[in-house]
C-alpha positions as CSV (number, residue, x, y, z in Angstrom):
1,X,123.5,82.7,124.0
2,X,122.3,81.2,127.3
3,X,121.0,78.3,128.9
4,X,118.3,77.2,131.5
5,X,116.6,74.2,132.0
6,X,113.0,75.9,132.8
7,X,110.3,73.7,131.4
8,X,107.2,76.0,130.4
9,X,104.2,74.3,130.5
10,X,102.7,73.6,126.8
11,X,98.5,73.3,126.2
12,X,97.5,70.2,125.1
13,X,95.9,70.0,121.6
14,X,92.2,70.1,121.7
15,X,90.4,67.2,120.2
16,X,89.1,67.4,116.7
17,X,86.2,64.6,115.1
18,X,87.7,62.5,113.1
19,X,86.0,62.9,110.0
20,X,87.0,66.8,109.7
21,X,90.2,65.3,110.2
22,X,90.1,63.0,107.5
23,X,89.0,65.6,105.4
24,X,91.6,67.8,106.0
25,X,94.3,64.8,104.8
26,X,92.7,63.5,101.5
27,X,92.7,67.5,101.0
28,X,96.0,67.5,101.6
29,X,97.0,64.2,99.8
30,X,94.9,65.5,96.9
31,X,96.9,68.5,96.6
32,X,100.3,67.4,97.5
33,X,100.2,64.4,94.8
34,X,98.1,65.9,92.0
35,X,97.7,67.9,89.1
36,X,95.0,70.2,91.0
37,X,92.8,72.5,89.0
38,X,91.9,76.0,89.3
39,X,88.3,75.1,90.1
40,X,89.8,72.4,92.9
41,X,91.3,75.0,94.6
42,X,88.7,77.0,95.0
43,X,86.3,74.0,95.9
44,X,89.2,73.7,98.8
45,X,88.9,77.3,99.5
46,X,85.2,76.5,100.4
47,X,85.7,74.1,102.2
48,X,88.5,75.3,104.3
49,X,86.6,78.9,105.0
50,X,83.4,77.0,106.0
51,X,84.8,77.3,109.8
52,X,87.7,78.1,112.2
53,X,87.8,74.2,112.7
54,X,88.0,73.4,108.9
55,X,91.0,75.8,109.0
56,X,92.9,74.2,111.9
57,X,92.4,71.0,110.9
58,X,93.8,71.7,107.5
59,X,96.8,73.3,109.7
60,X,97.2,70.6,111.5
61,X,96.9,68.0,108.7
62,X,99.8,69.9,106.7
63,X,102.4,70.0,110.1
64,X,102.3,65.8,110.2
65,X,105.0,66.4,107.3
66,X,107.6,67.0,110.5
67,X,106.7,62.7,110.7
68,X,108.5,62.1,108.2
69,X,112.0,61.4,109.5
70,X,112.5,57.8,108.5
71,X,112.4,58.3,104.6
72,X,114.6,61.2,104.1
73,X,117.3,59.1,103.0
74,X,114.8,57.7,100.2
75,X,113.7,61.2,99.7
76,X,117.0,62.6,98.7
77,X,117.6,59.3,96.5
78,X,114.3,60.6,94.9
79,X,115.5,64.4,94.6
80,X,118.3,63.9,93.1
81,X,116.8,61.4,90.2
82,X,114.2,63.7,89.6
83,X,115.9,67.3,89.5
84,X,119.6,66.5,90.0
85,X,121.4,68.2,93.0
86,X,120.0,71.3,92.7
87,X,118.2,72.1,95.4
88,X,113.8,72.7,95.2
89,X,112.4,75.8,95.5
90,X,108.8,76.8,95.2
91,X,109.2,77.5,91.5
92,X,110.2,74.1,90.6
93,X,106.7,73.4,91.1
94,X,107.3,70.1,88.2
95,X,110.5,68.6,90.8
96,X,108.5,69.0,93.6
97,X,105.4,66.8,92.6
98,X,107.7,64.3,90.8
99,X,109.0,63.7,94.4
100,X,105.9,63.8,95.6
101,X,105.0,60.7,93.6
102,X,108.2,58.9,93.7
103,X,110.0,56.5,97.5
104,X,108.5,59.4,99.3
105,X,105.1,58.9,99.0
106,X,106.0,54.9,99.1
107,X,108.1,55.2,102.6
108,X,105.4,57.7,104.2
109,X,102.8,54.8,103.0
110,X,104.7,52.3,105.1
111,X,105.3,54.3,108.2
112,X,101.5,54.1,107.9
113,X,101.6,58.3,107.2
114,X,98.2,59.6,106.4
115,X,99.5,61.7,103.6
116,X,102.9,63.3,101.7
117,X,104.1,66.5,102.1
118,X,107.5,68.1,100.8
119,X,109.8,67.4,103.1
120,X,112.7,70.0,101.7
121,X,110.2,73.0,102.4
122,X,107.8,74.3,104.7
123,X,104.6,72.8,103.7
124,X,102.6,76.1,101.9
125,X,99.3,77.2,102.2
126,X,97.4,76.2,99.4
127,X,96.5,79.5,98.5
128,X,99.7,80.2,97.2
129,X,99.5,78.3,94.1
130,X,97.8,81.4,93.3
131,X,99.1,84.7,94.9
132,X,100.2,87.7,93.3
133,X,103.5,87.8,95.5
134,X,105.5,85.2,97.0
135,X,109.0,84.5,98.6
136,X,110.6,81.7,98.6
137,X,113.2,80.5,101.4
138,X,115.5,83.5,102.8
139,X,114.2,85.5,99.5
140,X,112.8,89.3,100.8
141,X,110.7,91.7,99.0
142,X,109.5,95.3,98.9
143,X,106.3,96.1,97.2
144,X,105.8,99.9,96.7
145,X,101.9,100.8,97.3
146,X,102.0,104.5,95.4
147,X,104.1,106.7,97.2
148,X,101.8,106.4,100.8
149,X,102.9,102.9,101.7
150,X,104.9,100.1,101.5
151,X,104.6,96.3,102.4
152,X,107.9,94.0,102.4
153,X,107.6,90.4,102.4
154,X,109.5,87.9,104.9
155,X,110.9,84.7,103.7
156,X,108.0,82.0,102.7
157,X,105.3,84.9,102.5
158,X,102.3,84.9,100.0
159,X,100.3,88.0,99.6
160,X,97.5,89.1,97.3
161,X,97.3,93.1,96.6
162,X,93.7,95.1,96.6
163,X,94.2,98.5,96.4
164,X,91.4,101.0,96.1
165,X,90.9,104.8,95.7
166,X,91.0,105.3,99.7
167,X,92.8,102.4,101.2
168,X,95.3,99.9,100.5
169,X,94.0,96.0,101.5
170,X,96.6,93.4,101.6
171,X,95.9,89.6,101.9
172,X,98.2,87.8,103.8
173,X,98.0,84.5,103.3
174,X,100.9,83.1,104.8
175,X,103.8,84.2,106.2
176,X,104.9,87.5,107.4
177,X,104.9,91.0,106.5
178,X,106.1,94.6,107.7
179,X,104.1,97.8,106.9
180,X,104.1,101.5,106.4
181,X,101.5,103.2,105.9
182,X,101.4,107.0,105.9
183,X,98.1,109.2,105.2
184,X,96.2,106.5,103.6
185,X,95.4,103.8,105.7
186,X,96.4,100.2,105.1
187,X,94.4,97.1,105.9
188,X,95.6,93.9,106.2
189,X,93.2,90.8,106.0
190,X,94.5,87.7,107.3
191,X,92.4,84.6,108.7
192,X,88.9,86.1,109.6
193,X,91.1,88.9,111.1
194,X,91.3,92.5,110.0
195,X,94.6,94.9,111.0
196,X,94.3,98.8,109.8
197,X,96.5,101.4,110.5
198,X,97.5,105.0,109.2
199,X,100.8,107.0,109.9
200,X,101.9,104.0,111.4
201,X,104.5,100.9,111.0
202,X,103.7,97.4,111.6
203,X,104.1,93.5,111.3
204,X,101.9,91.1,111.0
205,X,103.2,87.3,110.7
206,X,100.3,84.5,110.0
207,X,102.0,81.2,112.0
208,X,99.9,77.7,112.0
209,X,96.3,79.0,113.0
210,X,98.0,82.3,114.9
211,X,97.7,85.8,113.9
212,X,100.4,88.0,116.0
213,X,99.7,91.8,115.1
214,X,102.9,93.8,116.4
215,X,102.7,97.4,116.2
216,X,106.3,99.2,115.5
217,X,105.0,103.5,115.3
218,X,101.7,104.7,115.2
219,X,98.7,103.3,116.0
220,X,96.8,100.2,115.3
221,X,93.7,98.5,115.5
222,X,92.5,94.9,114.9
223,X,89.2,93.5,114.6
224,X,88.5,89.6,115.0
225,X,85.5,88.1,115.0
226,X,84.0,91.0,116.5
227,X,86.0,91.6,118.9
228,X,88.4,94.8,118.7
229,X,91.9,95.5,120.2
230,X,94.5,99.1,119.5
231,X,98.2,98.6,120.0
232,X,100.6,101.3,120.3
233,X,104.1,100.9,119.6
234,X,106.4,98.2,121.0
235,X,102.7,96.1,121.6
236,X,101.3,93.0,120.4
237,X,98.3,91.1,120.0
238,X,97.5,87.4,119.0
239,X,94.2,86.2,117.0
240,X,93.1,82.7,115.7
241,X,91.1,79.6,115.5
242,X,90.5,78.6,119.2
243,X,91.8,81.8,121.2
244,X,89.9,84.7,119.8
245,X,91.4,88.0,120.5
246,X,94.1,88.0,123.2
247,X,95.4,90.4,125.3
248,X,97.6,93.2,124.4
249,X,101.3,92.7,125.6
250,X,104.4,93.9,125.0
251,X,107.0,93.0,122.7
252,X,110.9,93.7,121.9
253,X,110.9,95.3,118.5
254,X,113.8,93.4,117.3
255,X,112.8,89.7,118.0
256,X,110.1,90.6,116.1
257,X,111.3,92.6,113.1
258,X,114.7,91.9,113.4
259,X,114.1,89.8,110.1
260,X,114.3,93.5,108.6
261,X,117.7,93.9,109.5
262,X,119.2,90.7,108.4
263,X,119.0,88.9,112.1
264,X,117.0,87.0,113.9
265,X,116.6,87.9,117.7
266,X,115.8,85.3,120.5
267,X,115.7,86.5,124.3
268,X,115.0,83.5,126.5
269,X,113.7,81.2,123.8
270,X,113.3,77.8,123.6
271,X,115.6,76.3,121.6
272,X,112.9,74.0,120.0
273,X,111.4,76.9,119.4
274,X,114.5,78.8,117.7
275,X,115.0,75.7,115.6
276,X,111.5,76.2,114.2
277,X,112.3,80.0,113.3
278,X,115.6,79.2,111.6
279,X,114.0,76.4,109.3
280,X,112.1,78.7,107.7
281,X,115.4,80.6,106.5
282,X,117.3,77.7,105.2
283,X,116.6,75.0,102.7
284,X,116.3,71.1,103.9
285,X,115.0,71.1,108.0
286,X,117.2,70.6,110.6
287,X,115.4,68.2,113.3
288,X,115.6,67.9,116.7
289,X,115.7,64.7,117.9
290,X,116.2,64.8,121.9
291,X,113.0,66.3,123.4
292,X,115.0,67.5,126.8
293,X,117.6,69.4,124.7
294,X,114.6,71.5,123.1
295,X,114.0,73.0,126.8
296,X,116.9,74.7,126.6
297,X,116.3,78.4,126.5
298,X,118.2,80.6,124.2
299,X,119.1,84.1,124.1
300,X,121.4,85.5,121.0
301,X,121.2,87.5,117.6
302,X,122.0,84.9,114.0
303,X,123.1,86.7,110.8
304,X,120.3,85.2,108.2
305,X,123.1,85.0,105.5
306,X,124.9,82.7,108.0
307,X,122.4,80.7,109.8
308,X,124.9,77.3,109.3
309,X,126.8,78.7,111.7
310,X,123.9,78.4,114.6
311,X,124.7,75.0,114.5
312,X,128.2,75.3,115.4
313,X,127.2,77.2,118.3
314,X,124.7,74.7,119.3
315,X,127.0,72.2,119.6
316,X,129.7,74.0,121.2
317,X,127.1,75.5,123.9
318,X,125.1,72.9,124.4
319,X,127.8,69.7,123.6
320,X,124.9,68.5,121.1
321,X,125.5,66.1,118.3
322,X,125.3,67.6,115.1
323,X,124.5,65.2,112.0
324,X,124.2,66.4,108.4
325,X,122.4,64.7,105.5
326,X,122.2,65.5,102.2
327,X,119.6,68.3,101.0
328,X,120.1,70.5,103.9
329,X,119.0,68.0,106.5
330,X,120.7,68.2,110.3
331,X,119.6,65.7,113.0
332,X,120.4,67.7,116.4
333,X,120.5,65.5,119.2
């Protein structure tokens, strides 16, 4: 692991009218805090597809859950009266919504937060309520598609299956997922976008309002909003709300898919940024709370079965104060 004090330059969030925004929150309040109905979320599926705007403001609306620092104590008074000490997952879908309505809800209210969201997990797409496959934190998971293909599932992924007599479609809905796909071709739908590849191996990892498309063997070709891009191996392209179709770069094989493998791989990351990748391997959060500290850059490989132990090293490399709280939360300052 190394250091450097570069400070990249960071693009400044677009404005959005307020009364999408506004939407976007009671939709997410309404979710968060009730019992939603199947017909709800579909009326939210609408409303969510009618644009690439609807779509980032709902992304944007469910991140504001990194606000809440100030209740976590009352949150994990809350947690524990509710479901004891063991910790959430995504199938404790009864724990999760009594904390929603309990202190947390109250301390957000105060802090004069718009809305609640879980703050032990990564806040899910909604459309996860209803997939045929998910993964909860650090859980991986190999789905066999006949014997031409295979799709395995990072950690917080959510897929929906479609296969047909000459193709296999896969929805990703959130997450990440690797691929192989030999004679018959795989297509992956995710956000508007649509990835297809035979005799070929790739990832494809849907992040905020980001599509990144990362092409391992073979060839592969993505279409978005008509607009069309082939990557060949060690290549990667990035789609979504706002950016369209980028340019093809290239990418090291193992930060991307090191996931695979057991590791995570950083090569002159920002540690904000690595913070950000490890939460979504480990239950509670850990926050970063000094801004300049997060410019540090990073380069190292973290066992996922031992990603505790990153914070050792961050304090020892980078003389940071490490504080734990109960549920898995780390203030890193």
């Amino acid at each position: 692991m190394t250091m450097a004090t570069d400070d990249p330059n960071t693009d400044e969030p677009k404005e959005m009218p307020e009364l999408l925004r506004r939407e976007a929150k009671d939709w997410v309040v309404h979710i968060a805090t009730g019992a939603v109905t199947r017909e709800e979320l579909q009326a939210f599926a609408r409303w969510r597809a009618q644009s690439p705007a609807h779509a980032e403001a709902y992304a944007r609306a469910a991140g504001l859950w990194k606000a809440l620092n100030s209740p976590l104590a009352d949150a994990e008074r809350v947690r524990r009266q509710n479901v004891g000490a063991q910790p959430l997952s995504f199938t404790r879908r009864v724990g999760r919504r009594a904390l929603l309505g309990g202190a947390v809800a109250a301390s957000a209210a105060a802090a004069g937060i718009a809305f609640v969201n879980p703050p032990f997990d990564l806040w899910p797409s909604l459309d996860e309520f209803t997939a045929q496959y998910r993964t909860g934190i650090g859980q991986l998971q190999r789905i066999a598609l006949g014997d031409e293909a295979s799709v395995e599932l990072n950690t917080r992924t959510s897929v929906n299956l479609k296969p047909s007599p000459n193709a296999n479609d896969v929805e990703l809905i959130s997450g990440e997922t690797a691929l192989a796909a030999k004679r018959k071709p795989i297509t992956v739908l995710a956000m508007e976008g649509r990835t297809s590849a035979a005799e070929a191996q790739f990832t494809v990892r849907c992040e905020g309002a980001a599509v990144h498309v990362t092409c391992l063997t073979g060839t592969v070709s993505v279409l978005y909003r008509e607009n069309t891009a082939t990557i060949m191996p060690r290549q990667q392209v990035t789609y979504g709300s706002g950016r369209g179709l980028g340019a093809v770069r290239s990418i090291d094989p193992e930060v991307v898919a090191g996931w695979r493998d057991g590791v995570l791989v950083f090569d002159n990351e920002r540690l904000s940024q690595v913070i950000e990748e490890v939460n979504r391997y480990r239950p509670g959060r850990i926050f970063l709370v000094n801004a300049a500290l997060g410019d540090r850059l990073v380069t190292g490989r973290f066992k996922i079965a031992r990603l505790d132990a990153v914070l050792t090293q961050f304090q020892a490399v980078f003389d940071a104060k490490v504080t734990s709280l109960p549920g898995g939360f780390v203030l890193l300052g």
